[in-house]
KOLGU-4560 file (N, C-alpha, C; in nm, 3 decimals, padded with zeros to 5 digits):
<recs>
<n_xx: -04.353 n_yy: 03.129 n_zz: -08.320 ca_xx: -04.418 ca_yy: 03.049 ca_zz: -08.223 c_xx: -04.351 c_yy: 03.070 c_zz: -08.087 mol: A seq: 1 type: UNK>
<n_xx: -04.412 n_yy: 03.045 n_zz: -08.019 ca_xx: -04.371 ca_yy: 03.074 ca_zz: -07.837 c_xx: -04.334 c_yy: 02.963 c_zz: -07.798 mol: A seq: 2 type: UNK>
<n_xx: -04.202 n_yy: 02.967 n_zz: -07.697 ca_xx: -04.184 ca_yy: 02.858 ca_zz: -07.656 c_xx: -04.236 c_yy: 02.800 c_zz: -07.558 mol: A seq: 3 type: UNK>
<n_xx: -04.222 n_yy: 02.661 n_zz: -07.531 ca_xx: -04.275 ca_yy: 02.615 ca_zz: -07.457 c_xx: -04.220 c_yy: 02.576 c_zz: -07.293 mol: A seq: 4 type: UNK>
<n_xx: -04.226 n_yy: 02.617 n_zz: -07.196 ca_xx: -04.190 ca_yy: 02.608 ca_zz: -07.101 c_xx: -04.246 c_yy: 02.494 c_zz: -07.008 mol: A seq: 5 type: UNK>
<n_xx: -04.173 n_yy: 02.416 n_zz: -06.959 ca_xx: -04.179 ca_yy: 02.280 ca_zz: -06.875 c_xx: -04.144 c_yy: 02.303 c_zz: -06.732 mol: A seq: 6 type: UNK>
<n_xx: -04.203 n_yy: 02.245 n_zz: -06.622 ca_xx: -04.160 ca_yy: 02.285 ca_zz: -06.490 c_xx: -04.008 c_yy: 02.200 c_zz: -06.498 mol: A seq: 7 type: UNK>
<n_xx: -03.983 n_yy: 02.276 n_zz: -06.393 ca_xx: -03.816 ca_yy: 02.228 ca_zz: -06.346 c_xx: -03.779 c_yy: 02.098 c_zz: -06.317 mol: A seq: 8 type: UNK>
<n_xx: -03.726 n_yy: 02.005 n_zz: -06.359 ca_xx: -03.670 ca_yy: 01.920 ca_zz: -06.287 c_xx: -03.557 c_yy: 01.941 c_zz: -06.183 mol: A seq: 9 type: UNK>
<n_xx: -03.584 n_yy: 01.880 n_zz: -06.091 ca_xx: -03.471 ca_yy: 01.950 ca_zz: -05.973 c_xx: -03.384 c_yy: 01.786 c_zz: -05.917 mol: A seq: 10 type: UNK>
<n_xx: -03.305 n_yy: 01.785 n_zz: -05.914 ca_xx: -03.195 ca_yy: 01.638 ca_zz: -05.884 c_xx: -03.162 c_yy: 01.667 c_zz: -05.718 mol: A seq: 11 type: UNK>
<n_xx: -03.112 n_yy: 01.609 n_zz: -05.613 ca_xx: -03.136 ca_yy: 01.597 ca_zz: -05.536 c_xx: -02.969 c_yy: 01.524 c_zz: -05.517 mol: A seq: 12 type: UNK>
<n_xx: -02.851 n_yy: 01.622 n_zz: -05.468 ca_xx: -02.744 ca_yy: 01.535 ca_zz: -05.405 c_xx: -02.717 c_yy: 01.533 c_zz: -05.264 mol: A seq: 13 type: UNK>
<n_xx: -02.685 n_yy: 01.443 n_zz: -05.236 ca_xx: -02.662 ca_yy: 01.523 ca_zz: -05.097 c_xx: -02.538 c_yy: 01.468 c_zz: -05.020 mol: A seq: 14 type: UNK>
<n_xx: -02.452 n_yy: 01.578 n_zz: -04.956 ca_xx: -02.313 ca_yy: 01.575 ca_zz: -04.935 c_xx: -02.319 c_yy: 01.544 c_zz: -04.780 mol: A seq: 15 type: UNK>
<n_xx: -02.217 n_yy: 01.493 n_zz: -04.732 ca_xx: -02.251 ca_yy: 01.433 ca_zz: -04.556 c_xx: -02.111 c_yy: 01.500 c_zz: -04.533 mol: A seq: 16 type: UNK>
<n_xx: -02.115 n_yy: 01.568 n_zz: -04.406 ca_xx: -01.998 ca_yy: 01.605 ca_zz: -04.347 c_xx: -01.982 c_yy: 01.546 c_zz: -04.231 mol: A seq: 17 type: UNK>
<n_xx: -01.887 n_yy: 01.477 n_zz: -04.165 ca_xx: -01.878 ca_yy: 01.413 ca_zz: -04.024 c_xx: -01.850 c_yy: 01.523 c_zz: -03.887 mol: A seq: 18 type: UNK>
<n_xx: -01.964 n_yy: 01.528 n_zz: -03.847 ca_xx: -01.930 ca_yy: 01.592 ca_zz: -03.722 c_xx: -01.948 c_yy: 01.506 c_zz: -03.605 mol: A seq: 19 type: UNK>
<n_xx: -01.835 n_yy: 01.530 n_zz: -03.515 ca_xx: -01.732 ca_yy: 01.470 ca_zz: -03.374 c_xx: -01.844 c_yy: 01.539 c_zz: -03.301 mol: A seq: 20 type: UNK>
<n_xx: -01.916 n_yy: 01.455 n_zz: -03.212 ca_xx: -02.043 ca_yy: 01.505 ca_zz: -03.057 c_xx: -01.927 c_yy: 01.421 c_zz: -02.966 mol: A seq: 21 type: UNK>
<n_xx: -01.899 n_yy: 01.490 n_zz: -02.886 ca_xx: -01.824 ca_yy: 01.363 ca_zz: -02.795 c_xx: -01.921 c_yy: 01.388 c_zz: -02.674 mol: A seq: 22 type: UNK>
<n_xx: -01.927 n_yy: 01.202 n_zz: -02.614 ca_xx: -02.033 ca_yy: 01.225 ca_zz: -02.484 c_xx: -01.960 c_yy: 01.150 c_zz: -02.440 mol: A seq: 23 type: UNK>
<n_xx: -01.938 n_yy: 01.214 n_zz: -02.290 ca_xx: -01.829 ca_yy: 01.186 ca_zz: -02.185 c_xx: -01.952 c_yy: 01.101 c_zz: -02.054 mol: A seq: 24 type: UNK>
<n_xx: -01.871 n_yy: 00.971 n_zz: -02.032 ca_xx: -01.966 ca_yy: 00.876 ca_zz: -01.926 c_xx: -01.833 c_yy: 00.894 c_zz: -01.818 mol: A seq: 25 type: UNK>
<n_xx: -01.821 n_yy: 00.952 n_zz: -01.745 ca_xx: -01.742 ca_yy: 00.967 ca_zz: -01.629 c_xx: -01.736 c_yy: 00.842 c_zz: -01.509 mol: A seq: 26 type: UNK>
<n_xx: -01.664 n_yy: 00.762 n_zz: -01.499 ca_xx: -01.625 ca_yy: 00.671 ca_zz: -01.377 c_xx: -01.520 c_yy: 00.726 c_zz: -01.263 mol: A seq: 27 type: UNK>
<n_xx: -01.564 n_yy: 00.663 n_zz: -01.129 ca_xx: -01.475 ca_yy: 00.681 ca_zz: -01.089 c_xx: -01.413 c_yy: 00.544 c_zz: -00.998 mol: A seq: 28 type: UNK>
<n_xx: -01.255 n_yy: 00.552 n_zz: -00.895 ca_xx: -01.275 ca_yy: 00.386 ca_zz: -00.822 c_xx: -01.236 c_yy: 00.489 c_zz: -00.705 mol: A seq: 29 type: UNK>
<n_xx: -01.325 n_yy: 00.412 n_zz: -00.630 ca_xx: -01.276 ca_yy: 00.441 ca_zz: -00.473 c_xx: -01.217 c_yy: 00.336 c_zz: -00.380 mol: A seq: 30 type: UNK>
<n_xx: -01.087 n_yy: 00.389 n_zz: -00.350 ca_xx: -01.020 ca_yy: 00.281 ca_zz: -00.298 c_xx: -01.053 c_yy: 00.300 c_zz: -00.105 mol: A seq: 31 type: UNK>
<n_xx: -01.158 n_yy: 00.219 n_zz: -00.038 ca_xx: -01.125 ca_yy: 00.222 ca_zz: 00.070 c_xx: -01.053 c_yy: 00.162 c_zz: 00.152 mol: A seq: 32 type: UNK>
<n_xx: -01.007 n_yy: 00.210 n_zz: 00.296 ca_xx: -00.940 ca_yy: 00.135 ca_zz: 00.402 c_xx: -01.025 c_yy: 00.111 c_zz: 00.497 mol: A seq: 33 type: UNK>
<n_xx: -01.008 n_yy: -00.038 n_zz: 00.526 ca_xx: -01.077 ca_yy: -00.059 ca_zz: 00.614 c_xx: -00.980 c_yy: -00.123 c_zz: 00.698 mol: A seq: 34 type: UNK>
<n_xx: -01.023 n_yy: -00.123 n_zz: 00.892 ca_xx: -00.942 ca_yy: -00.181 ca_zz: 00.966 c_xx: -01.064 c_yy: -00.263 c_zz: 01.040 mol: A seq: 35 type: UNK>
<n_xx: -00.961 n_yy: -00.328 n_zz: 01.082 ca_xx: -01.078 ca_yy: -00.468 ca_zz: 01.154 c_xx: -00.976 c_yy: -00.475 c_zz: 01.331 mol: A seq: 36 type: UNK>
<n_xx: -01.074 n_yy: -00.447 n_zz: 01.394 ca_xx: -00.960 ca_yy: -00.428 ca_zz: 01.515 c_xx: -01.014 c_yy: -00.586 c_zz: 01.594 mol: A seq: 37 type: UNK>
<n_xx: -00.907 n_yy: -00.677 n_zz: 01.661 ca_xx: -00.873 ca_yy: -00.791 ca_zz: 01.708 c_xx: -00.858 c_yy: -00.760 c_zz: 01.816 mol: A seq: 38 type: UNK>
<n_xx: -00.932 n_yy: -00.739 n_zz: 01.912 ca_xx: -00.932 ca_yy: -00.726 ca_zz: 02.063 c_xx: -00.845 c_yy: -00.805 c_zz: 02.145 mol: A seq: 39 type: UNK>
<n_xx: -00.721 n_yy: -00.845 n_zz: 02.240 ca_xx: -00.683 ca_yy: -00.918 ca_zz: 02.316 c_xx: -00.705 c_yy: -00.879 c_zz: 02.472 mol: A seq: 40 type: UNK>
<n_xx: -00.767 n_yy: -00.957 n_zz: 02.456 ca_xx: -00.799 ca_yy: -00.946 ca_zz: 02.621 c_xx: -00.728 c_yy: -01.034 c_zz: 02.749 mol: A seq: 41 type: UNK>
<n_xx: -00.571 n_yy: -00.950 n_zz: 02.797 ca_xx: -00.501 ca_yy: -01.040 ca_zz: 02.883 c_xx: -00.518 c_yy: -00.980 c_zz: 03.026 mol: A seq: 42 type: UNK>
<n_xx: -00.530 n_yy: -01.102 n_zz: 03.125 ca_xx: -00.539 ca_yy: -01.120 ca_zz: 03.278 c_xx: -00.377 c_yy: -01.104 c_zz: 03.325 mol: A seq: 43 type: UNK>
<n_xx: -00.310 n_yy: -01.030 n_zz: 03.342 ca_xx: -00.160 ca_yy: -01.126 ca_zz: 03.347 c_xx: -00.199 c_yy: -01.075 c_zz: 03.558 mol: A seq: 44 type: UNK>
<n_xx: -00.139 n_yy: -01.200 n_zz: 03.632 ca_xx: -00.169 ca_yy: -01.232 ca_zz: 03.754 c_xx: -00.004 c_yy: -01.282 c_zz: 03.786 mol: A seq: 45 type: UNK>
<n_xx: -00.018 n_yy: -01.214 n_zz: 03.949 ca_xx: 00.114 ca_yy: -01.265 ca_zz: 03.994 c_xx: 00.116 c_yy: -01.330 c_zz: 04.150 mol: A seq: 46 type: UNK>
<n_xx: 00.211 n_yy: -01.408 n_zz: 04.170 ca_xx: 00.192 ca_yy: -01.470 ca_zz: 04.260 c_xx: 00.297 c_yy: -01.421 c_zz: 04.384 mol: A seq: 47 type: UNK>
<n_xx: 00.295 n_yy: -01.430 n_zz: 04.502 ca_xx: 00.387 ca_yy: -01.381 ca_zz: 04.617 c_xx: 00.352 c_yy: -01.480 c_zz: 04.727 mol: A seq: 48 type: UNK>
<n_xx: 00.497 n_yy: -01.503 n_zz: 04.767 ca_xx: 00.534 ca_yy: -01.575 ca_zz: 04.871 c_xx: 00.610 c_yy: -01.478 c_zz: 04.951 mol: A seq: 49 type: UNK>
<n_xx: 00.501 n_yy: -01.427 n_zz: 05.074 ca_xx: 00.562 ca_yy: -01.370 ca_zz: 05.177 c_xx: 00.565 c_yy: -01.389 c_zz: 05.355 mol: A seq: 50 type: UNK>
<n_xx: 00.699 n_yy: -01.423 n_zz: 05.392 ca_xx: 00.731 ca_yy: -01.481 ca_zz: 05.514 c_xx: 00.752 c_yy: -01.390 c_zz: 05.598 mol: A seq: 51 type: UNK>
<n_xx: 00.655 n_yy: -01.384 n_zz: 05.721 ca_xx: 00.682 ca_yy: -01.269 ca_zz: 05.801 c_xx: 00.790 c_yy: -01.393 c_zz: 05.914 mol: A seq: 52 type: UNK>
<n_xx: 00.780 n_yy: -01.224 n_zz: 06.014 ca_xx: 00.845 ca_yy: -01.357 ca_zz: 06.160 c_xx: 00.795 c_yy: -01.397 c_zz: 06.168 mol: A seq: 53 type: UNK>
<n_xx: 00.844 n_yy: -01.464 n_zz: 06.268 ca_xx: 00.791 ca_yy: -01.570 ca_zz: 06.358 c_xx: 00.852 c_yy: -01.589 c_zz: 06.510 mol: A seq: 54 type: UNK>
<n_xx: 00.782 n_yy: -01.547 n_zz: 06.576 ca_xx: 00.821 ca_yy: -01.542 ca_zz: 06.713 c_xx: 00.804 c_yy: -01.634 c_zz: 06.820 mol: A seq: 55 type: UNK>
<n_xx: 00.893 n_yy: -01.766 n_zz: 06.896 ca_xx: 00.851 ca_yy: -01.826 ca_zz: 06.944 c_xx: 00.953 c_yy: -01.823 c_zz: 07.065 mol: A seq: 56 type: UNK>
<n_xx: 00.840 n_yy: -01.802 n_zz: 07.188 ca_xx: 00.921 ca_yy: -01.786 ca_zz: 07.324 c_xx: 00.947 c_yy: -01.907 c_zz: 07.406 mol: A seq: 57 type: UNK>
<n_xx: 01.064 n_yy: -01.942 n_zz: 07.421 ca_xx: 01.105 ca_yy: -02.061 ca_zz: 07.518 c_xx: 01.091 c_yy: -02.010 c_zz: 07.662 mol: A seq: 58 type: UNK>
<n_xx: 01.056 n_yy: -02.094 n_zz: 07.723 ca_xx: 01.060 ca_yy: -02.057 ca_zz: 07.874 c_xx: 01.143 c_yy: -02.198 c_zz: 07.929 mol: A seq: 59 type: UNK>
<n_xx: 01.225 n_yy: -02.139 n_zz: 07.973 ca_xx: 01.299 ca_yy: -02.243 ca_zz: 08.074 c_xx: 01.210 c_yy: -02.288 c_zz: 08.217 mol: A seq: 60 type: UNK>
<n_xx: 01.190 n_yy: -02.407 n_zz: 08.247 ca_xx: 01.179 ca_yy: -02.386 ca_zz: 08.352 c_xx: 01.268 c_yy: -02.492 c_zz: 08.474 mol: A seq: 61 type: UNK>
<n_xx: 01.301 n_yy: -02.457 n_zz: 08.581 ca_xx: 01.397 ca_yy: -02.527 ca_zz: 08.651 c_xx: 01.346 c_yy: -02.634 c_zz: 08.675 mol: A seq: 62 type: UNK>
<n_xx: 01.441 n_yy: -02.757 n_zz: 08.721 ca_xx: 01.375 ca_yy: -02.866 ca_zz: 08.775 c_xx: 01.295 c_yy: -02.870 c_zz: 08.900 mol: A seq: 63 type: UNK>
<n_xx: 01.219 n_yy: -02.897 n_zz: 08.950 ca_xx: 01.165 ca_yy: -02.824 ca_zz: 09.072 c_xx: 01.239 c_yy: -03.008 c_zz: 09.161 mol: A seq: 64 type: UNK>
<n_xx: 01.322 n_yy: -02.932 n_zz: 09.261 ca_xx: 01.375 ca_yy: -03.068 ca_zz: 09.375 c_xx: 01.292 c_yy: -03.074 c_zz: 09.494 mol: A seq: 65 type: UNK>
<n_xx: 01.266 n_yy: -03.198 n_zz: 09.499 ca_xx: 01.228 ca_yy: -03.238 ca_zz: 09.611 c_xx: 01.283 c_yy: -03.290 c_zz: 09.716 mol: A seq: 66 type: UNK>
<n_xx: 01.340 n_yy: -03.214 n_zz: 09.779 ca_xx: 01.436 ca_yy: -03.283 ca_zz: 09.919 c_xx: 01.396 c_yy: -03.311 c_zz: 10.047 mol: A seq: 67 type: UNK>
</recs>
């Protein structure tokens, strides 16, 4: 007699290997300088006391006699 042949049963394992994707999110800090400029606004004023001559002419005058 001939044998009898059956389709295959086939089983199904399945093995996991870990593979590493690395995804890079890049930051950065920016440190700024800032200046703030404060304006002063000074008058500086001076004062002078100045004395010129002074010229004052005497005139003599004689007694005028009456004789």
């Amino acid at each position: 007699m001939r044998p009898i042949v059956h389709p295959m049963r086939t089983c199904v394992k399945d093995v996991y290997h870990h593979c590493v994707i690395p995804h890079i999110h890049p930051s950065q800090t920016i440190i700024r300088h800032n200046y703030i400029y404060q304006h002063q606004h000074m008058f500086p004023h001076t004062v002078r006391n100045v004395m010129g001559p002074v010229h004052q002419v005497h005139t003599v005058v004689p007694p005028t006699r009456n004789w």
